[in-house]
N, CA, C and O atoms as CSV, one atom per row, in Angstrom:
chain,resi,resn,atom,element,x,y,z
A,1,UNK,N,N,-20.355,10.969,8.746
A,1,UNK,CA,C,-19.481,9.894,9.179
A,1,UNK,C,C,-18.439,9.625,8.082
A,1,UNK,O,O,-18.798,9.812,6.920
A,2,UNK,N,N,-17.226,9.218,8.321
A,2,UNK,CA,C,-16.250,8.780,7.760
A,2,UNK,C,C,-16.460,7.461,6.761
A,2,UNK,O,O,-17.259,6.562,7.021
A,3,UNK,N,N,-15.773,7.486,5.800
A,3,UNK,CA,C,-15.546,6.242,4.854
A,3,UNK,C,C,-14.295,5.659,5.018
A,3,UNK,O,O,-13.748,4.837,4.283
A,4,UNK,N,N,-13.875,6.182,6.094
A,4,UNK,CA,C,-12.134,5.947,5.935
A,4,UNK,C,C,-12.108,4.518,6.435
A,4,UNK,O,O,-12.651,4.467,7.539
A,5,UNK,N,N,-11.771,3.604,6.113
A,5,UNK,CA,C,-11.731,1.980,7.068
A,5,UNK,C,C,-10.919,2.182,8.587
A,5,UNK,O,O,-11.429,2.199,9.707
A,6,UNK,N,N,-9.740,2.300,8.272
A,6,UNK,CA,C,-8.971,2.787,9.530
A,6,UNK,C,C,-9.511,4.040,10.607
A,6,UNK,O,O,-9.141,4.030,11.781
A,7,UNK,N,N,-10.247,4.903,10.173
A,7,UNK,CA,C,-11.051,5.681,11.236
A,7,UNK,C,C,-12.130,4.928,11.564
A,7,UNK,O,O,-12.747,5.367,12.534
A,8,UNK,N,N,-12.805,3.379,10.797
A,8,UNK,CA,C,-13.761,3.334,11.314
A,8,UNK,C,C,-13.273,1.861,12.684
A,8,UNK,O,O,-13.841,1.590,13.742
A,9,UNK,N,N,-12.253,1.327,12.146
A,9,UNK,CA,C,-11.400,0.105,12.623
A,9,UNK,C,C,-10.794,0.860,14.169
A,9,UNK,O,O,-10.701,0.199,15.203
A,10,UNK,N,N,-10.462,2.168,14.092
A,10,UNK,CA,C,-9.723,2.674,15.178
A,10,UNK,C,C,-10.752,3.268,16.259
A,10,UNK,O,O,-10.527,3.488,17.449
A,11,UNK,N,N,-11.949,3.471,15.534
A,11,UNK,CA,C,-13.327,4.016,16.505
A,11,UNK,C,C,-14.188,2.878,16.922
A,11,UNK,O,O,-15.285,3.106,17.433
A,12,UNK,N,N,-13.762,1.674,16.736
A,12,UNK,CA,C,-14.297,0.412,17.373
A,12,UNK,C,C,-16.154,0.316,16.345
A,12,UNK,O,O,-17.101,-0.337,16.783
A,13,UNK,N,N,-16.210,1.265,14.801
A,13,UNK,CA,C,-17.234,0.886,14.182
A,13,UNK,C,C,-17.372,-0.261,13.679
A,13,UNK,O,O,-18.457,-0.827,13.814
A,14,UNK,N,N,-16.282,-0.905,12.955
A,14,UNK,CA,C,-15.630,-2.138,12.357
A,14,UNK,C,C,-15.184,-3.048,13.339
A,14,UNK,O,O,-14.237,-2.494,13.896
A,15,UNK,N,N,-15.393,-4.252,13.881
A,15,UNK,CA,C,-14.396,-5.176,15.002
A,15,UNK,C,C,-13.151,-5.445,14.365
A,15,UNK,O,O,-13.027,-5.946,13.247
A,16,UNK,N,N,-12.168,-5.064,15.186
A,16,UNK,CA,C,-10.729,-5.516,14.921
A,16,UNK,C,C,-10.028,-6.097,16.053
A,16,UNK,O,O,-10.424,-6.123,17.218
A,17,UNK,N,N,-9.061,-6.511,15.633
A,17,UNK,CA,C,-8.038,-7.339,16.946
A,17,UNK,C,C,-6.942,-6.302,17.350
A,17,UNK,O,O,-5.965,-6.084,16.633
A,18,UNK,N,N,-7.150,-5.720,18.459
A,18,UNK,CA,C,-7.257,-4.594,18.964
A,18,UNK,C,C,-5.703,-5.221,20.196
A,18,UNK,O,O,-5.899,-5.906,21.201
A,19,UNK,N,N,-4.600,-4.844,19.822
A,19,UNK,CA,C,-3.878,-4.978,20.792
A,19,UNK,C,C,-3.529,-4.079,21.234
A,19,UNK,O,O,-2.469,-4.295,21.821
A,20,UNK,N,N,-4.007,-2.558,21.334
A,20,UNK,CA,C,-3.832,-2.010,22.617
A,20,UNK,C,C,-4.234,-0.479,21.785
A,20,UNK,O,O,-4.145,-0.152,20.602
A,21,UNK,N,N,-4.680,0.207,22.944
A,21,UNK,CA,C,-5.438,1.733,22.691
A,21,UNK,C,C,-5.429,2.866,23.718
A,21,UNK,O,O,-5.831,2.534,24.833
A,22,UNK,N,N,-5.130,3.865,23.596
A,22,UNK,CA,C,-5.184,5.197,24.268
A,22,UNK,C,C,-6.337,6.084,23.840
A,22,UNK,O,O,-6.980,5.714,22.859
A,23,UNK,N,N,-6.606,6.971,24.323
A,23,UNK,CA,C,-7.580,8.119,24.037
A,23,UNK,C,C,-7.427,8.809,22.915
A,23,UNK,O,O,-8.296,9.520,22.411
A,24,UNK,N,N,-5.856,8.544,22.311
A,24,UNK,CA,C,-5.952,9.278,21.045
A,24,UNK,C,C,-5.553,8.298,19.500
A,24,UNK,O,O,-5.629,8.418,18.277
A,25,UNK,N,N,-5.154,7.429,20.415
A,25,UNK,CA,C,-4.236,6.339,19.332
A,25,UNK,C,C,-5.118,4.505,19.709
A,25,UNK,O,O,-5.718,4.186,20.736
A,26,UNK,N,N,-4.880,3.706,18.535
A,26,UNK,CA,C,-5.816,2.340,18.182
A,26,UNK,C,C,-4.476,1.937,17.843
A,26,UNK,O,O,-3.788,2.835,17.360
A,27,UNK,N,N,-3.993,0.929,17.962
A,27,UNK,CA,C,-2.919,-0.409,17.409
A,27,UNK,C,C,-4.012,-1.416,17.373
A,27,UNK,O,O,-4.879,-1.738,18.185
A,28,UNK,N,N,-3.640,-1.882,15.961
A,28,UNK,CA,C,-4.505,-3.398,16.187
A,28,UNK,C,C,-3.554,-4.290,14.761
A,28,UNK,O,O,-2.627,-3.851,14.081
A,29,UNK,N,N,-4.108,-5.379,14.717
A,29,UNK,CA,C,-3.574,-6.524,14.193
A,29,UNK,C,C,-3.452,-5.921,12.366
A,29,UNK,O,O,-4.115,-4.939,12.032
A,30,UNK,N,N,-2.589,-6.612,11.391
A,30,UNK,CA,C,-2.558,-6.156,10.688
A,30,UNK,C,C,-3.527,-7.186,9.618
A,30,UNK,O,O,-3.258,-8.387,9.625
A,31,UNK,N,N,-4.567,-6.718,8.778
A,31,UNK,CA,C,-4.946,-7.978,7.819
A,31,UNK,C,C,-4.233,-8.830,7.224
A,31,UNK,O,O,-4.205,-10.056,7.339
A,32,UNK,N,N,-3.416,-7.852,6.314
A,32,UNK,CA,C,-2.341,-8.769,5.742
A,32,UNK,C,C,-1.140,-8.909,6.269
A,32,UNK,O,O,-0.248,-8.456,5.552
A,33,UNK,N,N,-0.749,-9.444,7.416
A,33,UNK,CA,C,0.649,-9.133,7.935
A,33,UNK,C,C,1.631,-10.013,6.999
A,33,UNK,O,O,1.494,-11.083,6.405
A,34,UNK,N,N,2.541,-9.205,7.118
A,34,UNK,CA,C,4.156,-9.197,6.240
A,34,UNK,C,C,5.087,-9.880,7.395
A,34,UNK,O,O,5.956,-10.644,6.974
A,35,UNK,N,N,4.991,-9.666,8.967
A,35,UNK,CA,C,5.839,-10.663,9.528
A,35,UNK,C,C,4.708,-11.177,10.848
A,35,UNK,O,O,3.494,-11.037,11.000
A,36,UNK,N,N,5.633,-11.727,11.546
A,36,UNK,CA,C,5.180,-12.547,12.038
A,36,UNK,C,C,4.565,-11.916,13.816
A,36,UNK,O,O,3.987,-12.414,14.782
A,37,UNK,N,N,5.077,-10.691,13.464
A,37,UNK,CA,C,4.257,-9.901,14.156
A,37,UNK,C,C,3.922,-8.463,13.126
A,37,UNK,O,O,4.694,-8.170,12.214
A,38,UNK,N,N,3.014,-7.868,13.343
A,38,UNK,CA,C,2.583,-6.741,12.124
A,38,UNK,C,C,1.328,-6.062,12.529
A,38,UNK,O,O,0.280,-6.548,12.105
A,39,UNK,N,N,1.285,-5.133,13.197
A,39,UNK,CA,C,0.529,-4.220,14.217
A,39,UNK,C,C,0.507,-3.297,13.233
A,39,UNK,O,O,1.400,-3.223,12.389
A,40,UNK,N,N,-0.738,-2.357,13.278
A,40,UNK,CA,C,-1.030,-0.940,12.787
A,40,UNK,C,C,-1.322,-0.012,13.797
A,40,UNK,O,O,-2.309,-0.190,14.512
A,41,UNK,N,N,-0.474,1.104,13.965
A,41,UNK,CA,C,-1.022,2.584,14.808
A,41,UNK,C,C,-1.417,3.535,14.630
A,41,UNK,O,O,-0.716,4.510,14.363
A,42,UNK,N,N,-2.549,3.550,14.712
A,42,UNK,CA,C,-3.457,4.689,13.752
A,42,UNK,C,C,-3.943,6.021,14.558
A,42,UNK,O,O,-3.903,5.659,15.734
A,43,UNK,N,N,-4.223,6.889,14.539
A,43,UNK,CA,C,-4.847,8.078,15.513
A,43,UNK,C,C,-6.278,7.861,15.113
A,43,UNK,O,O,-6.742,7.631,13.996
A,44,UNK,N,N,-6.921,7.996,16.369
A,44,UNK,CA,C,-8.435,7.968,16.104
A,44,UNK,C,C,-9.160,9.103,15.515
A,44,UNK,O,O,-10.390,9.044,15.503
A,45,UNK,N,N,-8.368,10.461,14.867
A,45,UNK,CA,C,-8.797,11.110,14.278
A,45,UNK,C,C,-8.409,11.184,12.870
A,45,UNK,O,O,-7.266,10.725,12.864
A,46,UNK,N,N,-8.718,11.501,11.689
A,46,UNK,CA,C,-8.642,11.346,11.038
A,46,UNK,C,C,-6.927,12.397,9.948
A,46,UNK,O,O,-6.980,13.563,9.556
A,47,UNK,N,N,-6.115,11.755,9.838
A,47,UNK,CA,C,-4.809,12.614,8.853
A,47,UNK,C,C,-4.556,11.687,7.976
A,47,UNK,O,O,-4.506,10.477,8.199
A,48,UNK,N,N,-4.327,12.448,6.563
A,48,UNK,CA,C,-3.695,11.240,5.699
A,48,UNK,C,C,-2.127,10.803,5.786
A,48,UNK,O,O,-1.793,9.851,5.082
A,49,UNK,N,N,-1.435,11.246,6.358
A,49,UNK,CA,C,0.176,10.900,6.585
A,49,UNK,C,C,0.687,12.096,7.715
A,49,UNK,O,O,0.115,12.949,8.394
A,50,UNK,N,N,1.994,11.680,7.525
A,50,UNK,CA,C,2.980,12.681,8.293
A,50,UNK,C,C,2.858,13.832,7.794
A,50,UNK,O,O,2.976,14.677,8.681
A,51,UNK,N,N,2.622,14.408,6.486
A,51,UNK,CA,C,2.750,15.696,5.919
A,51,UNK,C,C,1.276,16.386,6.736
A,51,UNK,O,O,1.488,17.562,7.032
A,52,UNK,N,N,0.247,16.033,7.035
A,52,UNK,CA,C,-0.231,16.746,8.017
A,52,UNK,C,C,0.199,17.545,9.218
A,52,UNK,O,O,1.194,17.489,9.940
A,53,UNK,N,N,-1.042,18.427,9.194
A,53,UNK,CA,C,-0.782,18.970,10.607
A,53,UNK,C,C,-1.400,18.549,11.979
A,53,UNK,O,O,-2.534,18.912,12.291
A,54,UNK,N,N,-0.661,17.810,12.749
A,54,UNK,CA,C,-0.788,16.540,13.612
A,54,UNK,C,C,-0.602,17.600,14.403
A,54,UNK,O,O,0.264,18.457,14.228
A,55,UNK,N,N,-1.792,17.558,15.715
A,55,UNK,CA,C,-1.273,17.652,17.130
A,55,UNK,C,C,0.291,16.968,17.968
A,55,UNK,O,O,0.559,15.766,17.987
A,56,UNK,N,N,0.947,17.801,18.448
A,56,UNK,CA,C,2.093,17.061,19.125
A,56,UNK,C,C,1.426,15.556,20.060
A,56,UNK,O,O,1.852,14.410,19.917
A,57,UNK,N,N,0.179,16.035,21.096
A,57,UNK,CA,C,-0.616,14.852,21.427
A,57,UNK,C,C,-0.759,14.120,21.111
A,57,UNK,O,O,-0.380,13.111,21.706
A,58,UNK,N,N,-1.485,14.050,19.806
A,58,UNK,CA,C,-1.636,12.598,19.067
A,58,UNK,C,C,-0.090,11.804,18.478
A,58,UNK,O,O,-0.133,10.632,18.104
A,59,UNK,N,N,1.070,12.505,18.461
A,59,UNK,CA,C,1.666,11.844,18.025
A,59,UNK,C,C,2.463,11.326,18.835
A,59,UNK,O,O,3.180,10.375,18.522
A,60,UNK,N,N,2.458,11.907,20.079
A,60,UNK,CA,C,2.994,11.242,21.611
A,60,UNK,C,C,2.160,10.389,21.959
A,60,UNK,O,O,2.580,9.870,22.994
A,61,UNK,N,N,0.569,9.672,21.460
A,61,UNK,CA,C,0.360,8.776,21.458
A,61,UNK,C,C,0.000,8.145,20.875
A,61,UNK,O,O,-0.882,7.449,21.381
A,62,UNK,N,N,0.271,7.925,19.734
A,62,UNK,CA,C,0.829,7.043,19.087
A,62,UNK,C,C,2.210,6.584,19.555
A,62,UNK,O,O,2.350,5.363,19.625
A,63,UNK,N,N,3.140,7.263,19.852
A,63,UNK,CA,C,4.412,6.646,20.238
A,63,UNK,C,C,3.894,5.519,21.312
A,63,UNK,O,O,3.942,4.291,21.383
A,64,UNK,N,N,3.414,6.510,22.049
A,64,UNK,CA,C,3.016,5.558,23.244
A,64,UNK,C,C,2.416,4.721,23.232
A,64,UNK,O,O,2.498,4.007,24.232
A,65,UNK,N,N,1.572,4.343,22.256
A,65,UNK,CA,C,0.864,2.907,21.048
A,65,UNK,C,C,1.951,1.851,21.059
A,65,UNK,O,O,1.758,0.806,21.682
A,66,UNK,N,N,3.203,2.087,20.335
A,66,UNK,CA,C,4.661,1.796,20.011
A,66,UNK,C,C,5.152,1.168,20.896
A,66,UNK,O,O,5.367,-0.012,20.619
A,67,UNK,N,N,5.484,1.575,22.111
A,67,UNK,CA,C,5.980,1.141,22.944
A,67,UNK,C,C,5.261,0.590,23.425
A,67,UNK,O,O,6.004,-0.241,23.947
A,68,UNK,N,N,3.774,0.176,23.894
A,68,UNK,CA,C,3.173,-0.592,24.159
A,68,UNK,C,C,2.990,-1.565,23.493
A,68,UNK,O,O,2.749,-2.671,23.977
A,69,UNK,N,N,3.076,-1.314,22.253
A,69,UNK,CA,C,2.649,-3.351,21.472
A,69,UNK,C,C,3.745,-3.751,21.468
A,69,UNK,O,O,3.807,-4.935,21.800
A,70,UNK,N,N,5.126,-3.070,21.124
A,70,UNK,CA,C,6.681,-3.525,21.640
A,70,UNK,C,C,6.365,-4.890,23.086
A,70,UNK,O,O,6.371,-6.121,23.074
A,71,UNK,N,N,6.148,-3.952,24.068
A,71,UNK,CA,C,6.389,-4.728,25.131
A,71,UNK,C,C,4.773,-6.010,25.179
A,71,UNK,O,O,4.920,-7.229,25.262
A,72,UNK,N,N,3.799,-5.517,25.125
A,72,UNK,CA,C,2.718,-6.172,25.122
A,72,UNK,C,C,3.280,-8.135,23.962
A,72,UNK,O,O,3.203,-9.334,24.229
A,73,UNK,N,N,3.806,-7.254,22.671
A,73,UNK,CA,C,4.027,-8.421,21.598
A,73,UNK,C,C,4.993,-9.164,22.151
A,73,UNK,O,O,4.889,-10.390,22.104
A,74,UNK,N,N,6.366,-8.412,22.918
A,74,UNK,CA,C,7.244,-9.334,23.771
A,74,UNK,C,C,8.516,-8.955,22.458
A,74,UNK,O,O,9.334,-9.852,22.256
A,75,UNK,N,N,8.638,-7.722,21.658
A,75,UNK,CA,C,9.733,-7.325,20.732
A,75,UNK,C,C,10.812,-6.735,21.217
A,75,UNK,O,O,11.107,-5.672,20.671
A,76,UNK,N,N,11.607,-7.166,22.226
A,76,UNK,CA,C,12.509,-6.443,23.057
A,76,UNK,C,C,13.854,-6.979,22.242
A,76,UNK,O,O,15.009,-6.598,22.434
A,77,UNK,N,N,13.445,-7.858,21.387
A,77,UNK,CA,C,15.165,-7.924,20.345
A,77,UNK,C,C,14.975,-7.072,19.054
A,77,UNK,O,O,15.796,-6.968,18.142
A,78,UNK,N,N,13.634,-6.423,19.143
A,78,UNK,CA,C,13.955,-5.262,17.778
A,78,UNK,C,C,12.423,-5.557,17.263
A,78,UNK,O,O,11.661,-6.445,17.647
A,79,UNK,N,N,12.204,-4.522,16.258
A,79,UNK,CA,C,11.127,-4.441,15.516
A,79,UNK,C,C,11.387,-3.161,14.511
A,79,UNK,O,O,12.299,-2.385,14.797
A,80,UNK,N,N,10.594,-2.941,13.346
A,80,UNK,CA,C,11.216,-1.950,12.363
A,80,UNK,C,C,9.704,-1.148,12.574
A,80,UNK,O,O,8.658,-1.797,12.553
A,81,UNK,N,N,9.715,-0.117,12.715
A,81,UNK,CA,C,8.264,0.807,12.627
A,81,UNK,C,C,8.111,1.685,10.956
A,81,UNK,O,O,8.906,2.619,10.857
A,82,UNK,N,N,7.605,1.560,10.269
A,82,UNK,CA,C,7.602,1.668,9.083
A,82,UNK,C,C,6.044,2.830,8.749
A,82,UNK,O,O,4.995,2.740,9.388
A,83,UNK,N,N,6.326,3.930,7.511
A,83,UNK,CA,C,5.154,5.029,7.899
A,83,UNK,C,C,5.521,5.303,5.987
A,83,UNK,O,O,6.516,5.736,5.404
A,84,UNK,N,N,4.292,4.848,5.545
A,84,UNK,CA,C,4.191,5.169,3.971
A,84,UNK,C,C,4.058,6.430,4.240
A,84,UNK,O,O,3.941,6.705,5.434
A,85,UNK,N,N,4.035,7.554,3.246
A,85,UNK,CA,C,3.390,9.116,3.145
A,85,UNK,C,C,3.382,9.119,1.332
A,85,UNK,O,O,4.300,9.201,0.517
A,86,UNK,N,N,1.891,8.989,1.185
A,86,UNK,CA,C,1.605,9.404,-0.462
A,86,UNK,C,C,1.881,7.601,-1.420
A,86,UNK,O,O,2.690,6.682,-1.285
A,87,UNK,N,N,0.868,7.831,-2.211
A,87,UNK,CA,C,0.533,6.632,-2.928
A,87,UNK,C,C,1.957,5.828,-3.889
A,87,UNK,O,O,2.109,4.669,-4.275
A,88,UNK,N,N,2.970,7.275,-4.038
A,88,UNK,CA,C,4.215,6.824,-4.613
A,88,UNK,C,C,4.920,6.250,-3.635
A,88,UNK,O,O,5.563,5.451,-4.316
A,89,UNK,N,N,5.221,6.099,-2.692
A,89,UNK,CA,C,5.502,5.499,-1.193
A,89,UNK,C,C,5.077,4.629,-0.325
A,89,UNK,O,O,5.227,4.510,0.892
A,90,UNK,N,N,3.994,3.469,-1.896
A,90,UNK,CA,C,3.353,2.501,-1.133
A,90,UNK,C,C,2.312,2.662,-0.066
A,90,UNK,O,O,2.112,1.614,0.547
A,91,UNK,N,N,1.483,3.847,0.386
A,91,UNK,CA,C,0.295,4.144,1.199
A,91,UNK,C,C,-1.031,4.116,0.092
A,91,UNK,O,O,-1.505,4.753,-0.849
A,92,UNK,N,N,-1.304,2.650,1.095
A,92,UNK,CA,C,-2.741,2.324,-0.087
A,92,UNK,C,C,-4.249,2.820,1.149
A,92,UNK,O,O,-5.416,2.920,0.768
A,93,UNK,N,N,-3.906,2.987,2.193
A,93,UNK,CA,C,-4.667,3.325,2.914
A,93,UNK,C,C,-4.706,5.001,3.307
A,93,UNK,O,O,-4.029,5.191,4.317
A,94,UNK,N,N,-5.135,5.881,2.933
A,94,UNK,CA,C,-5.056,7.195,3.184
A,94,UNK,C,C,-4.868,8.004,4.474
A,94,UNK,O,O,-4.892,9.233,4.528
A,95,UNK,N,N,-4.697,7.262,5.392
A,95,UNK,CA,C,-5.158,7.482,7.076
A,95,UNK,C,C,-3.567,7.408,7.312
A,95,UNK,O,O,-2.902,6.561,6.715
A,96,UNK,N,N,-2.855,8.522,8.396
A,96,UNK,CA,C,-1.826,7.948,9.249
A,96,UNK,C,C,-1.764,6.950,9.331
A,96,UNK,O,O,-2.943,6.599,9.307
A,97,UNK,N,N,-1.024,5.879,9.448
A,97,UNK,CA,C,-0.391,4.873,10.153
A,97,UNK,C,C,0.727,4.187,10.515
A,97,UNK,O,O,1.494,4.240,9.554
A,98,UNK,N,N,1.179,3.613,11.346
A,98,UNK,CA,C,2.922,3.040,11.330
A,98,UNK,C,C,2.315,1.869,11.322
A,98,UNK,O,O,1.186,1.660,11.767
A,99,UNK,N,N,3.063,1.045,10.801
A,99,UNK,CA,C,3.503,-0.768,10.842
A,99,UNK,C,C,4.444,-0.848,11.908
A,99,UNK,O,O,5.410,-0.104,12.079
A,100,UNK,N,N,4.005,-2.024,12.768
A,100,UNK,CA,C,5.498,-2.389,13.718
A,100,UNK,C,C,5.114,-3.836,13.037
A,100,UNK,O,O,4.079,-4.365,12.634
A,101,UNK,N,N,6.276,-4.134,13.112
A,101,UNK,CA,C,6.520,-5.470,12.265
A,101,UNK,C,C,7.841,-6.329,13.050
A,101,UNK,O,O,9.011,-6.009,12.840
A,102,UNK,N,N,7.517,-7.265,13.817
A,102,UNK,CA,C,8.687,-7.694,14.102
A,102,UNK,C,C,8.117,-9.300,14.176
A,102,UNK,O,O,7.321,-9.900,13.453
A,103,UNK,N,N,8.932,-9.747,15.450
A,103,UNK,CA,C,8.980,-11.434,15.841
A,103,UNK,C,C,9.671,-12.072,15.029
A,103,UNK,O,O,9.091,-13.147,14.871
A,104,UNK,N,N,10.796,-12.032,14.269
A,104,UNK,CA,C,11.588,-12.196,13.625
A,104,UNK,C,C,12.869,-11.817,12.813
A,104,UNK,O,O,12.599,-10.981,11.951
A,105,UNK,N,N,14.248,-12.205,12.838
A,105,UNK,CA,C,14.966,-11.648,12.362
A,105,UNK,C,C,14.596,-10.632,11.148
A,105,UNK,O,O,14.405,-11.258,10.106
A,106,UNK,N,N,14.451,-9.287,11.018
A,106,UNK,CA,C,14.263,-9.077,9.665
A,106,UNK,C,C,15.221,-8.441,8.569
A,106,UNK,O,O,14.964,-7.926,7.481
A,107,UNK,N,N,16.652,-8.703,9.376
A,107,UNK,CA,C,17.578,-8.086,7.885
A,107,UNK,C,C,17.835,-6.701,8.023
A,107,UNK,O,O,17.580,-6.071,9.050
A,108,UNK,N,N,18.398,-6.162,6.873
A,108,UNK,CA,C,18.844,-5.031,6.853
A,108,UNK,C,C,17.767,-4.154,6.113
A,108,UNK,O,O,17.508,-2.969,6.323
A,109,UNK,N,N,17.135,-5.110,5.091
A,109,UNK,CA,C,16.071,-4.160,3.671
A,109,UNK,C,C,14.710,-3.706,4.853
A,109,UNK,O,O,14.446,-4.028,6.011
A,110,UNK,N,N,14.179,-2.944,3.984
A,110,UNK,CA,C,13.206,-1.966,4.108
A,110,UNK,C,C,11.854,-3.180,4.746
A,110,UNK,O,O,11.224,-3.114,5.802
A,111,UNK,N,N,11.766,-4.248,3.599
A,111,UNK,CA,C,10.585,-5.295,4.207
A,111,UNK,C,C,11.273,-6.576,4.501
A,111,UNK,O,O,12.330,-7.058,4.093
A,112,UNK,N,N,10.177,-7.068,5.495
A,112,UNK,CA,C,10.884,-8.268,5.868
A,112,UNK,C,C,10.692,-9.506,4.385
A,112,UNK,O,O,9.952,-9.725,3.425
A,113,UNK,N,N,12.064,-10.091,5.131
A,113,UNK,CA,C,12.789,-11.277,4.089
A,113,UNK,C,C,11.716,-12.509,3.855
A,113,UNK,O,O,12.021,-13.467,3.144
């Protein structure tokens, strides 16, 4: 079995606040959220970033994660989807994941204001 938190958060081992899931992809709430909406989309299998070699599948759903907490959260005036790769790039969690981060104006910079 995995040690990974996010493989265990995305396989329903850990309870999380789970706003929405496919067969290959978990979105759920973020611990520490940065705005005022702040979702994580994780693949239920295990990659440490984009520099993997990702099935095209899993990453069509994950999109499809995306567009679902979009509309589910009610972010139809914008949201920034955000994807660390490597510990110099701010990824403290080793697992794929995107941030959608919205419900609020957030500016032009990289994190919200």
């Amino acid at each position: 079995m995995s040690d990974c938190i996010f493989c265990k958060l995305a396989n329903h081992e850990i309870p999380t606040n789970v706003v929405y899931e496919n067969d290959l992809a978990c979105a759920f709430e973020d611990a520490e959220p940065q705005a005022p909406v702040h979702v994580l989309v994780v693949p239920k299998k295990h990659y440490v970033n984009m520099t993997d070699d990702i099935p095209a599948e899993t990453l069509a759903a994950m999109a499809e994660a995306v567009r679902e907490v979009a509309r589910i959260k009610d972010l139809g005036d914008g949201f920034r989807l955000i994807s660390n790769a490597g510990a110099a790039a701010g990824q403290t969690v080793m697992h794929l994941h995107w941030h959608i981060m919205g419900g609020k104006n957030l500016g032009e910079g990289l994190l919200p204001e």
